[in-house]
N, C-alpha and C positions, 0 to 999 in steps of 0.2 A: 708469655706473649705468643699465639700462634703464629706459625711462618705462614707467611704470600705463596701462593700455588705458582709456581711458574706458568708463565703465558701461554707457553707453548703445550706444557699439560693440559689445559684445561682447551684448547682449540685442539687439541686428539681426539679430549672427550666428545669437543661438538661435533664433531667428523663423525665420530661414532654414532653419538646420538641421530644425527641425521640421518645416516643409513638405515639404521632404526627404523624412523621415521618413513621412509622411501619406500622398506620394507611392506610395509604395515599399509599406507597407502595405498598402494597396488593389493596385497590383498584384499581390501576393501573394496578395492574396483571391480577384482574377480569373482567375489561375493554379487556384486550390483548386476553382473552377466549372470551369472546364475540364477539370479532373484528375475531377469528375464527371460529365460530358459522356460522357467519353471512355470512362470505366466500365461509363456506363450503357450505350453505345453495342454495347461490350462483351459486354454481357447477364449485368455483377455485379449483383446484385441485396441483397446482405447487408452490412451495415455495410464503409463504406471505410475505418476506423480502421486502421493497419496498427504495430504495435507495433513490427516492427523497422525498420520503417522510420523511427519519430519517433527511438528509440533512437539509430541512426544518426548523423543529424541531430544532436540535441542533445549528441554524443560529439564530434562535429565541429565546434560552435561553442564547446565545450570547451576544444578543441585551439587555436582560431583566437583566442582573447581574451586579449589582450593589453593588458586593464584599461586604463581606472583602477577600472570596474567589476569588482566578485568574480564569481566562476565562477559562481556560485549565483543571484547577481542575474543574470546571463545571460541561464543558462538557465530560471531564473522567466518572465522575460520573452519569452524566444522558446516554450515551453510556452505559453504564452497566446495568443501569434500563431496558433500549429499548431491549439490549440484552439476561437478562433474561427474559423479558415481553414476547419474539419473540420465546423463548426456550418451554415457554408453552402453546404457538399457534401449532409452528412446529419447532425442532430443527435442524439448519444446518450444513451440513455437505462442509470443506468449506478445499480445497487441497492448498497445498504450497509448498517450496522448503525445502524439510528434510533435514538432519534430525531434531528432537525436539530441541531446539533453538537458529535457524537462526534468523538473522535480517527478514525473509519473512517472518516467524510465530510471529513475529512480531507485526510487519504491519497488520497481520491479527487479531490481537486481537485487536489492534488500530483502525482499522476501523466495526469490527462486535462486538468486547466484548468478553468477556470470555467464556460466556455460548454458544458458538457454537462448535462442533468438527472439533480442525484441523487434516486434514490427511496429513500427511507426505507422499512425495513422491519423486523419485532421482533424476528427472531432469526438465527442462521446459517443455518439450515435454509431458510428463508424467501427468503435470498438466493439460495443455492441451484437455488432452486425458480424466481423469478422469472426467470434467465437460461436452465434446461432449459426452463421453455414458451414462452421468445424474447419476455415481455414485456420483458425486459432485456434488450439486447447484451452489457451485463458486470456484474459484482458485484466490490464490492473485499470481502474477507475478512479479519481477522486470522488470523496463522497462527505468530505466536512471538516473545515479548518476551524481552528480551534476559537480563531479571534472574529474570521470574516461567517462562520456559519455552517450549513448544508449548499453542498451542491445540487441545486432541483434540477438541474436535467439530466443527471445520475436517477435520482428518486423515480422522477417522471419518466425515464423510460423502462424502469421495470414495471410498469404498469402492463406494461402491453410485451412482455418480457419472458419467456421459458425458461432465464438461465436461474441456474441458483448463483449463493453467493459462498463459495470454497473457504474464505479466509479473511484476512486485513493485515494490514500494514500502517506503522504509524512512521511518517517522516519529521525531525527536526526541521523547520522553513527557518535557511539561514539567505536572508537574499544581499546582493553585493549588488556595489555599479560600478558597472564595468563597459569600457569603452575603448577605442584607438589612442583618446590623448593623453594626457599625462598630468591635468590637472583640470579643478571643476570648472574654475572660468571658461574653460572655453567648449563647455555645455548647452548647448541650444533647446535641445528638445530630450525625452524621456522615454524610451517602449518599455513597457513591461505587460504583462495582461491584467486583467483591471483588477482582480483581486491581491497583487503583488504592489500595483502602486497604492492601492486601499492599505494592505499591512505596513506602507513606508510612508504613508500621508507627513507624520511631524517632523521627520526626517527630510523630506522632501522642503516641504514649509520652511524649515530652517536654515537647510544648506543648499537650493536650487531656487528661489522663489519666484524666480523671473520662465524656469525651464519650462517650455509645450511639454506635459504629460500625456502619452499616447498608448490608448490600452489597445494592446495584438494580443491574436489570438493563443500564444502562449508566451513565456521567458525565452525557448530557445528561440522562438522567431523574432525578439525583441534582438537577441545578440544577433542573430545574422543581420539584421538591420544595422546597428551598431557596426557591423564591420563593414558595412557597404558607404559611410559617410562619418567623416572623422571628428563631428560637429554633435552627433549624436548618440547618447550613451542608454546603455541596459540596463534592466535589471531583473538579474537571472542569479540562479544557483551556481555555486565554485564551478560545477563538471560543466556547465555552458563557455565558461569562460575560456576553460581548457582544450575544451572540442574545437573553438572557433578564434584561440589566442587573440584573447581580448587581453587589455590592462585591469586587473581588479584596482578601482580605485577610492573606492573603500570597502570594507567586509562589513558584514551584522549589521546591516539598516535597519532593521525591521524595529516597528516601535515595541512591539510585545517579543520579549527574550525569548520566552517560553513556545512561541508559535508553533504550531503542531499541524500537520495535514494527516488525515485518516484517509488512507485509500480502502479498497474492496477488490475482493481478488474473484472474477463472474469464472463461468465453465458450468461446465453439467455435469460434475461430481456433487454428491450428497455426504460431505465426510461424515465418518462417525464421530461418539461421544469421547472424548479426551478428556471430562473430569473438571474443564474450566474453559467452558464455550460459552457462546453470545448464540442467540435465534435471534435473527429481524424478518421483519411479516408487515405487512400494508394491511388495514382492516376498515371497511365504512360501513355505519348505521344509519344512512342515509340522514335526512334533515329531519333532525327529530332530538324533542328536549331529552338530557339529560344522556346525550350522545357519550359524552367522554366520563361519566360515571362508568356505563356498560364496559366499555374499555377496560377503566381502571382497574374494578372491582374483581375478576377472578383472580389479577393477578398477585393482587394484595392479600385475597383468600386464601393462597396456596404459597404464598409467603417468598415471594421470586421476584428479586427487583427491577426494576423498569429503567434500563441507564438513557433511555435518549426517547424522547417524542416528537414526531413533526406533521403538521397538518398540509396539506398542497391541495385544490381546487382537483375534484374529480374529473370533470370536464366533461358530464355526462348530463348533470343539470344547475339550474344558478342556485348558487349559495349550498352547494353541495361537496364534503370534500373527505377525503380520505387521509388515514394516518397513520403513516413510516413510525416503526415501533422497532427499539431493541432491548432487548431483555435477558438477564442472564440465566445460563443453562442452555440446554442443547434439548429439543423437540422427544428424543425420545427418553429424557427424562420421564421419572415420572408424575412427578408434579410437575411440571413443564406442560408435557401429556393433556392433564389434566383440565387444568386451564385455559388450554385452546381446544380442547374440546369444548366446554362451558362460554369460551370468547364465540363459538363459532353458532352457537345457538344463538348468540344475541345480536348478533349483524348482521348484515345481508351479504359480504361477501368479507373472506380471509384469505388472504395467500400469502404461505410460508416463501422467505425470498433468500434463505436457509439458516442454516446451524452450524456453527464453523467455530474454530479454536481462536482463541483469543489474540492479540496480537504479541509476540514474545518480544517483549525489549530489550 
C-alpha cells in the first residue's frame, strides 16, 4: 500500500511550483516588450494584435495538453496570458454592443482577454463606425444565432463597408431571469431584446403566461430596467446579473440547449493563412436566371465547401439581391484563389469581407 504525501509537502511543492509559474510569466511579458521594440523599430505603427498568429498558438496548446486540465480551461488561461502580454506592447481598444454586459462584450473578452478596453456603444451601426474612424481597432458584431438565424443588419452594412472581417467567436446563449424579487408570481412584465425572448418563447408560455413581454434594445438594458422596478424581470446573461445584482431566478430558459451566437471580429487587418480558415464575400449576378448556379458552380469545381449562404435585397433595384457567402479556406489559397477568380468573371460585383481563422473552441 503506498503512503499519503503529507499535506504539508505537497503545498511546498505548490509554492514552488507557483514561483515557477511567476517566473515564467513575466518572462513572457518581457518577451511581449520586445516583440514591440522590435516592431516599432520596424516602423509598425498600427495595432500588434495578430489574429493568426494567437490562433495558432492557442491550436498548439490544444494539441499539447495532456490534462488533468480541460482544453477549455487551457486555453482560457493561456488567452489571458496573450492578452495581458498584448496590453504591454499596446493596449486595445476594441467596441461592442452596449451596454456593459451583453452577451457581445462577451464574446469579446472571449476572444481578446480581459486586458483590452471594451467600449460600449448603442447599436451596430455605431460599432461600425467606431472601428472605420480608428477610434477602435476592432468591434466584435453579432452576425448569427444558431436557433433565431443571420443578423442582417450586421450583413447589410458591410455593403457599404471597408472593414474586413479579422476572426469569429462563437458564444454558448445561456439566458436567465432574473429580477429584484424573489419569486415568479410576482412578475408583471418581461425585457429582453426580442431575439432572447424569441429563444425563450416555450418557456415563457409555460412559466409567465400572463407576463408583458417587452423587447429592448439589448439583455443589459432589459436588467437595468429590471433593477429600476421590482415588478419587472430580465432576461439576460449570468455577467448581466452580476453587473447590476439582480436575483437569478431561474438559469437555462432557453428552449434550444445547444443555442450558439456567432460573432465577427471587423478591423482592417487582413490576417494570414493558418491552415483552417473561413473567406466570407457578398457577390450579386444581378436579376438573372440561373443566378445561384453561377455561384455555386466554381466552388463545387475546385472542391471547397460552402458552410453558410444568405440572400438580403440589394437595395439598388426591385427584386434584385445579393449573397453573404462563407466558405472554407483562406483567399490566398490556392484553389480558394482559383474560384474566385472564376466567381468574379461571372457577377457583376464581388467583395472579399475577409479570410480569418476559424473560431477555436
Amino acid at each position: 500500500m503506498s503512503s499519503v504525501i503529507p499535506l504539508s509537502e505537497i503545498r511546498k511543492k505548490i509554492d514552488s511550483i507557483d514561483l515557477q509559474i511567476l517566473n515564467l510569466l513575466n518572462q513572457r511579458a518581457e518577451c511581449a516588450e520586445e516583440v514591440a521594440k522590435t516592431k516599432i523599430a520596424q516602423g509598425e505603427t498600427g495595432t500588434f494584435y495578430r489574429p493568426d498568429r494567437e490562433a495558432l498558438v492557442l491550436r498548439r496548446i490544444k494539441e499539447l495538453n495532456q490534462g488533468p486540465l480541460s482544453d477549455d480551461t487551457v486555453m482560457r488561461f493561456f488567452r489571458e496570458i496573450m492578452s495581458a502580454c498584448l496590453a504591454l506592447e499596446k493596449p486595445l481598444d476594441v467596441a461592442f454592443l452596449g451596454p456593459e454586459g451583453t452577451f457581445t462584450q462577451q464574446a469579446a473578452f472571449k476572444h481578446f482577454g480581459h486586458a483590452v478596453n471594451t467600449i460600449p456603444v448603442a447599436n451596430i451601426n455605431e460599432i461600425f463606425s467606431e472601428v472605420e474612424s480608428k477610434h477602435c481597432q476592432f468591434g466584435v458584431v453579432p452576425v448569427e444565432n444558431s436557433t433565431e438565424g443571420v443578423i442582417t443588419h450586421t450583413l447589410d452594412r458591410f455593403l457599404a463597408s471597408p472593414l474586413q472581417i479579422c476572426g469569429e467567436v462563437e458564444i454558448r446563449v445561456h439566458q436567465n431571469l432574473m429580477g429584484l424579487m424573489d419569486e415568479l408570481s410576482k412578475i408583471s412584465e418581461v425585457y429582453s431584446h426580442q431575439q432572447s425572448l424569441a429563444q425563450c418563447r416555450q418557456w415563457l408560455d409555460a412559466n409567465l403566461p400572463n407576463a408583458k413581454r417587452t423587447a429592448v434594445a439589448s439583455n443589459a438594458e432589459a436588467a437595468k430596467l429590471a433593477l429600476a422596478d421590482s415588478s419587472k424581470a430580465a432576461i439576460a446573461g449570468k455577467v448581466a446579473a452580476d453587473l447590476y445584482q439582480l436575483n437569478v431566478l431561474e438559469k437555462n430558459i432557453e428552449d434550444e440547449p445547444n443555442n450558439t451566437t456567432r460573432f465577427i471580429i471587423i478591423g482592417q487587418q487582413q490576417p494570414s493563412s493558418t491552415g483552417l480558415d473561413k473567406t466570407s464575400l457578398v457577390v450579386s449576378t444581378g436579376n438573372q436566371s440561373g443566378a445561384l448556379h453561377k455561384i455555386i458552380q466554381p466552388f463545387a469545381q475546385y472542391g471547397i465547401s460552402m458552410t453558410h449562404i444568405e440572400s438580403r435585397p440589394s437595395r439598388q433595384g426591385l427584386w434584385d439581391y445579393v449573397f453573404f457567402i462563407d466558405i472554407d479556406g483562406h483567399r490566398e489559397d490556392a484553389n480558394v484563389g482559383k474560384a474566385l477568380d472564376e466567381l468574379k468573371a461571372n457577377t457583376t460585383m464581388l467583395k472579399i469581407l475577409g479570410s480569418y481563422p476559424k473560431a477555436v473552441i
